[in-house]
C-alpha positions as CSV (number, residue, x, y, z in Angstrom):
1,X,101.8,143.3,112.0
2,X,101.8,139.9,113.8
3,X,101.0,136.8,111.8
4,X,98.1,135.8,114.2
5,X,96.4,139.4,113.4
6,X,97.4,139.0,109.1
7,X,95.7,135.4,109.3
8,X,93.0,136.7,111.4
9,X,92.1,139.4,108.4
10,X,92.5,137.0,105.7
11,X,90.2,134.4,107.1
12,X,87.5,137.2,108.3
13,X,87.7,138.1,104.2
14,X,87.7,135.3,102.7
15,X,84.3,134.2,105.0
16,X,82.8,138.1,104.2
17,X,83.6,136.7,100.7
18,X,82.0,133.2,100.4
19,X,79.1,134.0,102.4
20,X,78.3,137.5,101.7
21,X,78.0,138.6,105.2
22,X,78.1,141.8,106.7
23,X,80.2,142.5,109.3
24,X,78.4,142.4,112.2
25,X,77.5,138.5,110.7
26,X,81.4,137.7,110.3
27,X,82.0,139.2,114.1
28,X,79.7,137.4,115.2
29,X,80.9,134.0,113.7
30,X,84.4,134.7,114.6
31,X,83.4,135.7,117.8
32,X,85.2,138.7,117.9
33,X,84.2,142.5,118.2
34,X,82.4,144.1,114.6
35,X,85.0,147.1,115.2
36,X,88.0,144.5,114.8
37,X,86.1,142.7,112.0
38,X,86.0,146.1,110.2
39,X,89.6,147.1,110.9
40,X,90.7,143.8,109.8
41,X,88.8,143.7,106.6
42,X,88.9,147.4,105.8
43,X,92.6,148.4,106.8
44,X,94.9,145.7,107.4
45,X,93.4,143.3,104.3
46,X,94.0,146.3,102.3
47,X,98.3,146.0,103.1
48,X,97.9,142.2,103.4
49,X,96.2,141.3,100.3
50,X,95.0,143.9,97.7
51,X,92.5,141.8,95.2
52,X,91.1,139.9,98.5
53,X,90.1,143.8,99.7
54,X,89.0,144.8,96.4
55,X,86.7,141.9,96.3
56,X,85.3,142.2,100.0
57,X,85.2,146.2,99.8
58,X,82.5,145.1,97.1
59,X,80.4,143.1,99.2
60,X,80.6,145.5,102.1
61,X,79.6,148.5,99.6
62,X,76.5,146.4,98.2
63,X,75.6,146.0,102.1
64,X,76.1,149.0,102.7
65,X,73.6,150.7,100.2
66,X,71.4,147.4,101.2
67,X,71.4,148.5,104.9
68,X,68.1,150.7,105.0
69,X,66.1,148.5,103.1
70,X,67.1,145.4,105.5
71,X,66.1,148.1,108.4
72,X,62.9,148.9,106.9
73,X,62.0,145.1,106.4
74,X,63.0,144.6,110.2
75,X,60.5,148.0,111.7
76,X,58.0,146.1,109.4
77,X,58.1,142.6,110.9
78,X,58.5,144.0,114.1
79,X,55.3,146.0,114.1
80,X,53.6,142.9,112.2
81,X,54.5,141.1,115.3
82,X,53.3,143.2,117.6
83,X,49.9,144.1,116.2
84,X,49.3,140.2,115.7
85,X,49.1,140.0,119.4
């Protein structure tokens, strides 16, 4: 793996990390693609560094089982929005 790509991962984890983000926040910050944001954090962290994936696999587990109750709040507002029109 190039070094570029390794500190690429490393950076995208330890920012998943500090902020909590999901991915599609980190990709979006980095201003790269969410697939290469979850490849990076989810396959190549793993070989890079193994307690920096164990720690970010946590975060993107906890947003995971989060992720229908944030789409939920976001058909809510939306229709809120719309009938206050």
């Amino acid at each position: 793996m190039q070094d570029y790509i390794s500190e690429r991962a490393v950076k995208e984890g330890i920012y998943i990390m500090e902020t909590r983000s999901t991915v599609r926040a980190a990709a979006e910050y980095f201003s790269i693609s969410k697939s290469t944001v979850h490849k990076d954090v989810t396959e190549r962290l793993r070989l890079i560094d193994a307690e920096l994936y164990k720690d970010v696999r946590k975060v993107l587990d906890k947003n995971l089982s989060e992720r229908h109750i944030r789409g939920g709040l976001a058909t809510k507002n939306k229709y809120k929005s719309v009938s206050a029109r």
